[in-house]
C-alpha positions in Angstrom: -3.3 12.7 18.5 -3.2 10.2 15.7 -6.4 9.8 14.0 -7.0 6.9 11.3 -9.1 7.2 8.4 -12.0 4.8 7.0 -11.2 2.1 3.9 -14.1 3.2 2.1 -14.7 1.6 -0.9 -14.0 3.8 -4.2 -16.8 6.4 -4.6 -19.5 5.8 -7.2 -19.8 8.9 -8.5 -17.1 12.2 -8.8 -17.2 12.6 -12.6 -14.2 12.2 -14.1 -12.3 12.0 -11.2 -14.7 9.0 -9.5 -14.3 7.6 -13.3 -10.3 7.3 -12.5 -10.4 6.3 -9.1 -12.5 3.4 -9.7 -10.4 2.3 -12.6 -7.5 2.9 -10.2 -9.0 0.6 -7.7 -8.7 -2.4 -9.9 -5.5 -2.2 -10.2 -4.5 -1.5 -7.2 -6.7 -4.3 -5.7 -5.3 -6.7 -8.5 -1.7 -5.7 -6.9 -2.5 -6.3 -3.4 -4.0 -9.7 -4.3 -0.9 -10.5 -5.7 0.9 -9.1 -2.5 -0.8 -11.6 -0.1 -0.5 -14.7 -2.9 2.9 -14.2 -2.3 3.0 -14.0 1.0 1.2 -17.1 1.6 3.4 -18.7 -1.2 6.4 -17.5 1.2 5.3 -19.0 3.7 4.6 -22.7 2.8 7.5 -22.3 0.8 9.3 -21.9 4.4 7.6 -24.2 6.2 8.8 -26.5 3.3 11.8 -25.4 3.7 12.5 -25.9 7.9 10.6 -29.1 7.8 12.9 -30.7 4.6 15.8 -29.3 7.1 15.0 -30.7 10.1 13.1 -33.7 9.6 14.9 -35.1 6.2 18.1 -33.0 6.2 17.2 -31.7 2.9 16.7 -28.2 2.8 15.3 -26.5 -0.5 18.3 -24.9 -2.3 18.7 -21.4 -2.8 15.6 -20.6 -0.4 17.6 -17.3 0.9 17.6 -16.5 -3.1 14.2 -17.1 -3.3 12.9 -15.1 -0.3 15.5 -12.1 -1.8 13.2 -12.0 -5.2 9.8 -12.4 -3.6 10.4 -10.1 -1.6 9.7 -7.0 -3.5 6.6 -8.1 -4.2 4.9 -8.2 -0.9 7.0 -4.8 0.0 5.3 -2.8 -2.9 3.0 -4.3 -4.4 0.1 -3.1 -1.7 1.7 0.2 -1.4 -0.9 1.9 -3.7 -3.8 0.2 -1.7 -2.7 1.2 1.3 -2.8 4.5 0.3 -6.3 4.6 -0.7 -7.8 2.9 1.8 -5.6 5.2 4.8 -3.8 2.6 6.2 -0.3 4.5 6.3 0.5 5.1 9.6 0.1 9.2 9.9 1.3 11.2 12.6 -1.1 14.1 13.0 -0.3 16.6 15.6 -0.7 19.5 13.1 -3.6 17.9 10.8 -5.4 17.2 13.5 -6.5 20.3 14.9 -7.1 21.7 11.2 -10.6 21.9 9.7 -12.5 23.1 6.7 -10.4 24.5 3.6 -7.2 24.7 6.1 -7.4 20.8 6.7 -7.3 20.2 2.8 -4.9 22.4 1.8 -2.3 21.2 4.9 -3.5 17.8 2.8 -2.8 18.5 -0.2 0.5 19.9 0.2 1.5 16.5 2.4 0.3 14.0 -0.5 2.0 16.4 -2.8 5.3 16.2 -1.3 4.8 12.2 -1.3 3.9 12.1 -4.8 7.2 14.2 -6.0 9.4 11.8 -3.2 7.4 8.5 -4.6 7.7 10.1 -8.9 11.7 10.0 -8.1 12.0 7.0 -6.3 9.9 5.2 -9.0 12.2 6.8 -11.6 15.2 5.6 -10.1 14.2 2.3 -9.2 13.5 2.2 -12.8 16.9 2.8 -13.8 18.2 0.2 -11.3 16.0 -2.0 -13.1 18.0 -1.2 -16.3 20.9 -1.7 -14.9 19.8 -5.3 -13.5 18.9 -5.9 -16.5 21.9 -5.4 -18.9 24.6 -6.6 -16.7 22.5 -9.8 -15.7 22.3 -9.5 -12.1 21.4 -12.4 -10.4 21.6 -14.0 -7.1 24.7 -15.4 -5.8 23.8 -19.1 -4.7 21.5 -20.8 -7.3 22.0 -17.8 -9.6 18.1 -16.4 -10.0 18.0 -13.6 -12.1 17.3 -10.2 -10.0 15.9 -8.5 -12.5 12.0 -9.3 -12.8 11.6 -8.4 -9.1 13.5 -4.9 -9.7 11.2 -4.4 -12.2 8.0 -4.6 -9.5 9.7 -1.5 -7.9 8.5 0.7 -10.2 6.0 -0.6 -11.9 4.4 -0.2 -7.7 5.6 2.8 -7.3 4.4 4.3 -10.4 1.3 3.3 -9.6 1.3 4.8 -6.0 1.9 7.9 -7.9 -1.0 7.5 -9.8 -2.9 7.3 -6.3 -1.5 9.8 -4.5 -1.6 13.0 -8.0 -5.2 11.1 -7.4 -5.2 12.1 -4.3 -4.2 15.9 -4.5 -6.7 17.1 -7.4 -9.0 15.2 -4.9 -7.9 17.3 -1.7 -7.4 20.8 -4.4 -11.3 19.8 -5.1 -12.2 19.6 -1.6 -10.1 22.9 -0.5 -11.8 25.2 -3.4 -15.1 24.0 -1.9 -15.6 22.1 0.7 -19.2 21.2 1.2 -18.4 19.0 -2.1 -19.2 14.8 -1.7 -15.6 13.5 -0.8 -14.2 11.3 -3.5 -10.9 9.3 -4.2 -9.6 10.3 -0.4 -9.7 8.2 2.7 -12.7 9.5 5.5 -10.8 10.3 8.8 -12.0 9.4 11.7 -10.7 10.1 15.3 -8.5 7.1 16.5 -10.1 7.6 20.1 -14.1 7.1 18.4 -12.3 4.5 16.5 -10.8 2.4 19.4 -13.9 2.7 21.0 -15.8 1.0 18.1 -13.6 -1.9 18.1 -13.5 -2.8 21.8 -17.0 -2.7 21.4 -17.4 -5.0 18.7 -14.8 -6.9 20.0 -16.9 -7.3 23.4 -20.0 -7.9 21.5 -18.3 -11.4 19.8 -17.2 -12.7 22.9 -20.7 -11.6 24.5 -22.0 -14.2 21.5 -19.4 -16.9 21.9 -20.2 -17.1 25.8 -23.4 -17.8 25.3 
Protein backbone atom coordinates (compact mmCIF):
# COMPACT_ATOMS: atom_id res chain seq x y z
CA UNK A 1 0.00 0.00 0.00
CA UNK A 2 1.25 3.53 -0.77
CA UNK A 3 0.19 5.97 1.78
CA UNK A 4 0.72 9.89 1.19
CA UNK A 5 1.44 12.20 3.82
CA UNK A 6 -0.18 15.74 4.76
CA UNK A 7 1.49 19.36 3.54
CA UNK A 8 1.37 20.69 6.82
CA UNK A 9 2.43 23.90 7.24
CA UNK A 10 5.97 24.33 9.18
CA UNK A 11 5.34 23.72 12.95
CA UNK A 12 5.23 26.69 15.25
CA UNK A 13 6.96 25.47 17.88
CA UNK A 14 10.09 22.50 18.12
CA UNK A 15 12.79 24.66 19.70
CA UNK A 16 15.52 24.96 17.85
CA UNK A 17 14.67 22.55 15.50
CA UNK A 18 10.93 24.36 14.72
CA UNK A 19 13.32 27.66 14.75
CA UNK A 20 15.23 26.00 11.45
CA UNK A 21 12.49 24.48 9.81
CA UNK A 22 10.53 27.61 9.64
CA UNK A 23 13.51 29.61 8.38
CA UNK A 24 13.90 26.65 5.95
CA UNK A 25 10.47 27.15 4.75
CA UNK A 26 11.12 30.53 3.30
CA UNK A 27 13.44 29.51 1.37
CA UNK A 28 12.18 26.81 0.11
CA UNK A 29 8.75 28.45 -0.61
CA UNK A 30 10.77 31.43 -2.19
CA UNK A 31 12.28 28.54 -4.59
CA UNK A 32 9.22 26.98 -5.60
CA UNK A 33 7.67 30.42 -6.39
CA UNK A 34 10.34 30.83 -8.57
CA UNK A 35 9.76 27.17 -10.00
CA UNK A 36 6.17 27.96 -11.21
CA UNK A 37 7.16 31.80 -12.50
CA UNK A 38 9.18 29.96 -14.76
CA UNK A 39 6.96 27.64 -15.73
CA UNK A 40 4.33 29.95 -16.60
CA UNK A 41 7.13 32.13 -18.34
CA UNK A 42 7.80 28.80 -20.37
CA UNK A 43 4.86 28.62 -21.37
CA UNK A 44 3.72 31.93 -22.99
CA UNK A 45 7.08 32.01 -24.13
CA UNK A 46 5.89 28.75 -26.30
CA UNK A 47 2.81 29.78 -27.14
CA UNK A 48 4.76 32.90 -28.54
CA UNK A 49 6.76 30.86 -30.08
CA UNK A 50 4.10 28.33 -32.17
CA UNK A 51 1.93 31.14 -32.87
CA UNK A 52 4.97 33.56 -34.50
CA UNK A 53 5.59 30.00 -36.42
CA UNK A 54 2.52 29.35 -37.70
CA UNK A 55 0.65 32.39 -38.11
CA UNK A 56 3.63 34.95 -39.16
CA UNK A 57 6.40 32.42 -40.08
CA UNK A 58 8.58 33.98 -37.58
CA UNK A 59 9.52 31.77 -35.00
CA UNK A 60 11.48 33.21 -31.86
CA UNK A 61 15.22 32.22 -32.33
CA UNK A 62 17.00 30.07 -30.22
CA UNK A 63 13.65 28.90 -28.35
CA UNK A 64 15.18 25.16 -28.02
CA UNK A 65 18.15 27.21 -26.26
CA UNK A 66 15.94 28.83 -24.15
CA UNK A 67 13.76 26.01 -22.91
CA UNK A 68 17.50 24.00 -22.38
CA UNK A 69 18.40 26.90 -19.64
CA UNK A 70 15.03 27.21 -18.02
CA UNK A 71 14.81 24.22 -17.65
CA UNK A 72 16.71 23.48 -14.51
CA UNK A 73 14.89 25.74 -12.83
CA UNK A 74 11.52 24.26 -12.75
CA UNK A 75 13.36 20.61 -12.32
CA UNK A 76 14.94 21.71 -8.96
CA UNK A 77 14.01 24.43 -7.86
CA UNK A 78 10.76 22.77 -5.94
CA UNK A 79 12.69 19.79 -5.09
CA UNK A 80 13.26 20.92 -1.37
CA UNK A 81 9.45 21.83 -1.05
CA UNK A 82 8.39 18.79 -2.16
CA UNK A 83 10.16 17.20 0.33
CA UNK A 84 8.64 18.96 3.18
CA UNK A 85 5.36 18.99 2.32
CA UNK A 86 5.56 14.80 1.25
CA UNK A 87 4.76 15.05 -2.12
CA UNK A 88 7.59 12.56 -3.35
CA UNK A 89 6.02 9.75 -4.60
CA UNK A 90 6.95 6.80 -1.82
CA UNK A 91 6.53 3.28 -2.28
CA UNK A 92 5.80 1.86 1.10
CA UNK A 93 5.33 -1.78 1.31
CA UNK A 94 7.77 -2.07 4.29
CA UNK A 95 6.98 1.46 6.04
CA UNK A 96 3.75 0.80 5.93
CA UNK A 97 3.15 -1.80 8.24
CA UNK A 98 5.78 -0.26 10.77
CA UNK A 99 4.73 1.71 13.79
CA UNK A 100 5.99 3.51 16.86
CA UNK A 101 9.96 3.84 17.35
CA UNK A 102 10.32 1.03 14.34
CA UNK A 103 8.44 3.41 11.85
CA UNK A 104 10.95 6.22 12.68
CA UNK A 105 13.99 4.57 12.69
CA UNK A 106 13.06 2.58 9.09
CA UNK A 107 12.57 6.67 8.46
CA UNK A 108 15.37 7.87 9.41
CA UNK A 109 17.67 5.63 7.79
CA UNK A 110 15.61 6.17 4.24
CA UNK A 111 15.99 10.17 4.46
CA UNK A 112 19.47 9.45 5.48
CA UNK A 113 20.40 7.51 2.59
CA UNK A 114 18.72 10.44 0.36
CA UNK A 115 20.56 13.07 2.10
CA UNK A 116 24.19 11.32 1.49
CA UNK A 117 22.79 10.45 -2.47
CA UNK A 118 21.43 14.28 -2.68
CA UNK A 119 25.13 15.87 -0.54
CA UNK A 120 27.10 14.07 -3.59
CA UNK A 121 24.97 14.89 -6.29
CA UNK A 122 24.88 18.51 -5.13
CA UNK A 123 28.70 18.40 -4.90
CA UNK A 124 29.15 17.26 -8.21
CA UNK A 125 26.79 19.29 -9.89
CA UNK A 126 28.74 21.89 -8.34
CA UNK A 127 31.80 21.01 -10.05
CA UNK A 128 29.97 20.73 -13.32
CA UNK A 129 29.11 24.22 -12.66
CA UNK A 130 32.88 25.06 -12.49
CA UNK A 131 33.56 23.49 -15.34
CA UNK A 132 30.66 25.49 -17.27
CA UNK A 133 32.01 28.09 -16.05
CA UNK A 134 35.66 28.27 -17.05
CA UNK A 135 35.47 26.89 -20.41
CA UNK A 136 32.38 29.09 -21.31
CA UNK A 137 29.87 26.62 -22.13
CA UNK A 138 27.12 27.79 -23.91
CA UNK A 139 24.36 26.75 -26.14
CA UNK A 140 24.93 25.83 -29.69
CA UNK A 141 22.31 27.99 -31.72
CA UNK A 142 22.08 31.60 -30.35
CA UNK A 143 25.04 30.83 -27.98
CA UNK A 144 23.35 31.35 -24.29
CA UNK A 145 25.70 30.83 -21.77
CA UNK A 146 24.94 27.40 -19.85
CA UNK A 147 26.36 28.31 -16.95
CA UNK A 148 23.85 30.36 -14.62
CA UNK A 149 21.39 27.44 -14.95
CA UNK A 150 24.18 24.81 -13.86
CA UNK A 151 24.64 26.84 -11.05
CA UNK A 152 20.66 26.28 -9.80
CA UNK A 153 21.69 22.55 -9.65
CA UNK A 154 23.34 22.91 -6.60
CA UNK A 155 22.42 25.73 -5.18
CA UNK A 156 18.65 23.27 -5.12
CA UNK A 157 20.19 20.50 -4.20
CA UNK A 158 22.05 21.95 -1.40
CA UNK A 159 19.17 23.06 -0.08
CA UNK A 160 17.27 19.75 -0.34
CA UNK A 161 20.06 18.61 1.85
CA UNK A 162 19.27 21.11 4.22
CA UNK A 163 15.61 19.61 4.30
CA UNK A 164 16.16 16.22 4.30
CA UNK A 165 19.57 16.36 7.57
CA UNK A 166 16.25 18.41 8.72
CA UNK A 167 14.41 15.74 8.27
CA UNK A 168 16.50 12.93 10.07
CA UNK A 169 17.40 14.76 13.58
CA UNK A 170 13.50 15.23 13.09
CA UNK A 171 12.72 11.38 12.67
CA UNK A 172 16.09 10.55 15.39
CA UNK A 173 13.79 12.95 17.80
CA UNK A 174 10.68 11.15 17.12
CA UNK A 175 12.41 7.43 17.44
CA UNK A 176 14.21 8.32 20.98
CA UNK A 177 10.63 9.30 22.03
CA UNK A 178 7.81 9.01 20.36
CA UNK A 179 4.93 10.57 22.10
CA UNK A 180 6.97 13.92 21.27
CA UNK A 181 4.71 16.77 18.99
CA UNK A 182 5.93 15.88 15.34
CA UNK A 183 7.93 18.68 13.84
CA UNK A 184 9.87 19.49 10.49
CA UNK A 185 8.29 15.88 9.02
CA UNK A 186 5.38 15.41 6.72
CA UNK A 187 1.97 13.71 8.74
CA UNK A 188 1.22 10.33 6.84
CA UNK A 189 -1.89 9.48 6.21
CA UNK A 190 -3.32 6.30 4.58
CA UNK A 191 -3.76 6.91 0.69
CA UNK A 192 -7.04 4.75 0.97
CA UNK A 193 -8.69 7.50 4.01
CA UNK A 194 -7.09 9.97 1.75
CA UNK A 195 -8.89 9.02 -1.63
CA UNK A 196 -11.79 8.80 0.29
CA UNK A 197 -11.66 12.48 1.44
CA UNK A 198 -11.21 13.74 -1.90
CA UNK A 199 -13.97 11.96 -3.83
CA UNK A 200 -15.92 13.29 -1.10
CA UNK A 201 -15.11 16.71 -1.47
CA UNK A 202 -15.06 16.39 -4.91
CA UNK A 203 -18.80 15.12 -4.80
CA UNK A 204 -19.70 17.81 -2.43
CA UNK A 205 -18.70 20.72 -5.25
CA UNK A 206 -20.54 19.27 -7.84
CA UNK A 207 -23.47 18.67 -5.20
CA UNK A 208 -23.17 22.78 -4.99
CA UNK A 209 -22.64 23.52 -8.67
CA UNK A 210 -25.95 21.43 -9.48
CA UNK A 211 -27.87 23.30 -7.55
Amino acid sequence: MMTTNSPSAPDSGGGLLGRIDRAVAVMENVFNALAALFILIMMLFMVAEVLGRKLFNSPIPGAIDWVEVWMATFAFLGAAYCQRKGAHVRMELVIDRLKGRLLYWAECFAVFVGFVYVSIIAVQSFHHFQRAWERGDSTIDIRLELWPSKLIVPVALTLLALRLALQVWAYVRLAMDPERRPVAVPERHDAVAEAREEIEHAMGHDAHDAR
